[in-house]
Structure formats: structure tokens, C-alpha cells
VEXZA-818909 format. One record per residue (C-alpha): residue in one letter; y, x, z. Coordinates in steps of 0.02 Angstrom, whole numbers. Layout:
N
<site type="A" north="Y" east="X" up="Z"/>
...
! end
This chain:
122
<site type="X" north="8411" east="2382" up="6566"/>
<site type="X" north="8243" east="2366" up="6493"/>
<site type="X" north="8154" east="2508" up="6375"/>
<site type="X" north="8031" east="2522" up="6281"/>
<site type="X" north="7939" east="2673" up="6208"/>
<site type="X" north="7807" east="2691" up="6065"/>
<site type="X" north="7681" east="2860" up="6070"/>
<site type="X" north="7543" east="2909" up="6002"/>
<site type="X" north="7490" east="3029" up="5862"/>
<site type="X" north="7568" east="3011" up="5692"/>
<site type="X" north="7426" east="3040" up="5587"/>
<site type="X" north="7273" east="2959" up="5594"/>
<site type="X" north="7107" east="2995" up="5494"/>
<site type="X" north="7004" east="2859" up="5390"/>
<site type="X" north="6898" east="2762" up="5483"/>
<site type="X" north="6950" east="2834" up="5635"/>
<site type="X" north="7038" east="2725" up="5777"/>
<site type="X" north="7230" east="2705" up="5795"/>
<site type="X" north="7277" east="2705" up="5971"/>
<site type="X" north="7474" east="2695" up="6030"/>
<site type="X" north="7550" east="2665" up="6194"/>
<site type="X" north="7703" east="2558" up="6236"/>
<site type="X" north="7798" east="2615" up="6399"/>
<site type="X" north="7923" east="2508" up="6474"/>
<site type="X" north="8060" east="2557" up="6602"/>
<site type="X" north="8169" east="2460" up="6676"/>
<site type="X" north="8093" east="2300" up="6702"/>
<site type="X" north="7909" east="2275" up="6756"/>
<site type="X" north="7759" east="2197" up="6632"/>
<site type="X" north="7691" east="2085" up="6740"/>
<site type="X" north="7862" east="1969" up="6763"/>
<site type="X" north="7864" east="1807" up="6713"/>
<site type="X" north="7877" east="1752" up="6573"/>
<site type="X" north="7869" east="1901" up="6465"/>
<site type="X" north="7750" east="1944" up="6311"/>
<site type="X" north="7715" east="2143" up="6238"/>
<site type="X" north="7713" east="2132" up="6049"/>
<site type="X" north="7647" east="2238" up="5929"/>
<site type="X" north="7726" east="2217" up="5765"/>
<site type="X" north="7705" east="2352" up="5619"/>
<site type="X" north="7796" east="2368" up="5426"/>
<site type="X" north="7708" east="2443" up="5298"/>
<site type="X" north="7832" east="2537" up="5184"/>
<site type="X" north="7925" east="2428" up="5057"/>
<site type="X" north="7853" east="2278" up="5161"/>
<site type="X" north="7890" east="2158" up="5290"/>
<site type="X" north="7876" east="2153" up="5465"/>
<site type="X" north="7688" east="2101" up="5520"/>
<site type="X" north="7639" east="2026" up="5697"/>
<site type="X" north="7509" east="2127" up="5786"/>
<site type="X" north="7464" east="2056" up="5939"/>
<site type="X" north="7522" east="2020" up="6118"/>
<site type="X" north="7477" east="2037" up="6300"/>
<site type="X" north="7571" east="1930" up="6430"/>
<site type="X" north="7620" east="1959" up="6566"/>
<site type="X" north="7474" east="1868" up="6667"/>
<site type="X" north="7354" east="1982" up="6545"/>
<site type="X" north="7298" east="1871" up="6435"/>
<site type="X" north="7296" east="1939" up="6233"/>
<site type="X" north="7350" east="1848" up="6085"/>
<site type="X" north="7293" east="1922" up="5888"/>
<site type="X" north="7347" east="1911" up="5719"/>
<site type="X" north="7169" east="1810" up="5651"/>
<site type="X" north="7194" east="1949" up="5493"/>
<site type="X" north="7189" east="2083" up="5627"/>
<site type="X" north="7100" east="2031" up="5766"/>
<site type="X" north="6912" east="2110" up="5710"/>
<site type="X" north="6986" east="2274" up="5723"/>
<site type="X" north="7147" east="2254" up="5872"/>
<site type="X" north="7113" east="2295" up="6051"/>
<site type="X" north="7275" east="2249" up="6148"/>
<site type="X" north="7262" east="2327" up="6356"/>
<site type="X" north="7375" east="2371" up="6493"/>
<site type="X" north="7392" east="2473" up="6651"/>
<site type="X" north="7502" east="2395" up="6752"/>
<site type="X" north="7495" east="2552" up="6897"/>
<site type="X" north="7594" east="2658" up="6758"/>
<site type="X" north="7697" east="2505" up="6662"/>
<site type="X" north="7627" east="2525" up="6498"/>
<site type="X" north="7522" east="2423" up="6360"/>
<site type="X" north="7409" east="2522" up="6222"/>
<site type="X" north="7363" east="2460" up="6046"/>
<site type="X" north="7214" east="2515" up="5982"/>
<site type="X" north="7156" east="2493" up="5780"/>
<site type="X" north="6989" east="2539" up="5706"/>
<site type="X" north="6916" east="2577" up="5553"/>
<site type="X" north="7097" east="2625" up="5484"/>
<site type="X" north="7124" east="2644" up="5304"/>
<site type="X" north="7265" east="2710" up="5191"/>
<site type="X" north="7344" east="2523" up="5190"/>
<site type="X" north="7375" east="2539" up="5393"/>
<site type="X" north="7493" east="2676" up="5380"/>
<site type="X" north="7652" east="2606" up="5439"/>
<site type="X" north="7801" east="2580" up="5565"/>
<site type="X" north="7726" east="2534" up="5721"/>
<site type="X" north="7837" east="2449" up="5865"/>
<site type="X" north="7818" east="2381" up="6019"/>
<site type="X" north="7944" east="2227" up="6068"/>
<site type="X" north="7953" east="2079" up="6232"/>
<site type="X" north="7953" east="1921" up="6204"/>
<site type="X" north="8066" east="1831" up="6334"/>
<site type="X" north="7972" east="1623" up="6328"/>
<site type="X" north="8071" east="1477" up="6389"/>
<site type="X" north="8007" east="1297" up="6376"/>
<site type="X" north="8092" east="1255" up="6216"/>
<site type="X" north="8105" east="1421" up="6120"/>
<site type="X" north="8060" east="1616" up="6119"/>
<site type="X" north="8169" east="1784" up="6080"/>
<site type="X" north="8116" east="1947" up="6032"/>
<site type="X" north="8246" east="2025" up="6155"/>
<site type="X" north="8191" east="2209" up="6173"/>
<site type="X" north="8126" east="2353" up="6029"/>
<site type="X" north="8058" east="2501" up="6054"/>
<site type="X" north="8128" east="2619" up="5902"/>
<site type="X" north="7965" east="2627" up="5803"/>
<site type="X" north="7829" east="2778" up="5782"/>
<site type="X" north="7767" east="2806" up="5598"/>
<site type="X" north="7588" east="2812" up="5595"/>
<site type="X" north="7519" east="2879" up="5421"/>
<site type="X" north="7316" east="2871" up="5394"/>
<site type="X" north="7281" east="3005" up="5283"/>
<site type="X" north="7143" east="3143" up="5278"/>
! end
């Protein structure tokens, strides 16, 4: 069965750059037609959508996001990376990675990883 696993260190300095890695066992990241998500929650918020890479490498941003978001992959080790700058206070959050599994009339979020907090703090 597919996996998925957030790391990365949990604290993070202002303006300094939030990098994560997803790694994903059990199924590869280039199969059709699959789509890496980052999604993140703020505490005492709601879930907010990242980004994705698909699985022909192509990236996808939130527009709020996208001035800061760097989404990559290396496919030789089955993982995809997130990368933030310029963090502030207000990006400290629950970061997850998640697939997407696309079909020609509808999409599922079918896989989670468990989440890695991430506070920004000096």
C-alpha cells in the first residue's frame, strides 16, 4: 500500500526558508494519474492547499502562495520537497503531504502523510 512521509525541521527562523520533503513508498510518483499535494492548517484554522506536482512534473500553486512556494521532485529516490521563503510567525502550521488519484469526471485525496508541525519562531 502506498505511504507517505513528511520531514523536515520543526522550527524555522523568520525570514528564513521552509523546506520539507514528502517520501512515498509503495507506489511510484511518476504513475499516472497521480498529483503530490501540499496542504498545511494553521492552528484553530482550516485546511489550506499548497501546491502540487504531477506526476509528468508539472507544478500547480495556491495564487496566495505561489511568490514564495517552490514545489520539486527526485524521482531516483521517490520523493517531492516543498520549499517556503520569507516565513513569518503566521506560517507556523501542520504541514502534510497527500496524492491526488484524477479520473475524467472527478478527483480524491486518497493517501495522507500524518503531518509535521512546523513552528517559525526565533
Amino acid at each position: 500500500q502506498v505511504q507517505l512521509q513528511e520531514s523536515g525541521p520543526g522550527l524555522v527562523k523568520p525570514s528564513q526558508t521552509l523546506s520539507l520533503t514528502c517520501t512515498v513508498s509503495g507506489g511510484s510518483i511518476t504513475t499516472n494519474y497521480y498529483y503530490w499535494s501540499w496542504i498545511r492548517q494553521p492552528p484553530g484554522k482550516g485546511l489550506e492547499w499548497m501546491g502540487a506536482i504531477a506526476y509528468s512534473g508539472n507544478t500547480y500553486y495556491s495564487p496566495s502562495l505561489k511568490s514564495r512556494t517552490s514545489i520539486s521532485r527526485d524521482t531516483s529516490k521517490n520523493q517531492f520537497t516543498l520549499q517556503l521563503n520569507s516565513v513569518t510567525p503566521e506560517d507556523t502550521a501542520v504541514y502534510y503531504c497527500a496524492r491526488v488519484s484524477a479520473g475524467p469526471y472527478l478527483y480524491e485525496y486518497d493517501c495522507w502523510g500524518q503531518g509535521t508541525q512546523v513552528t517559525v519562531s526565533s
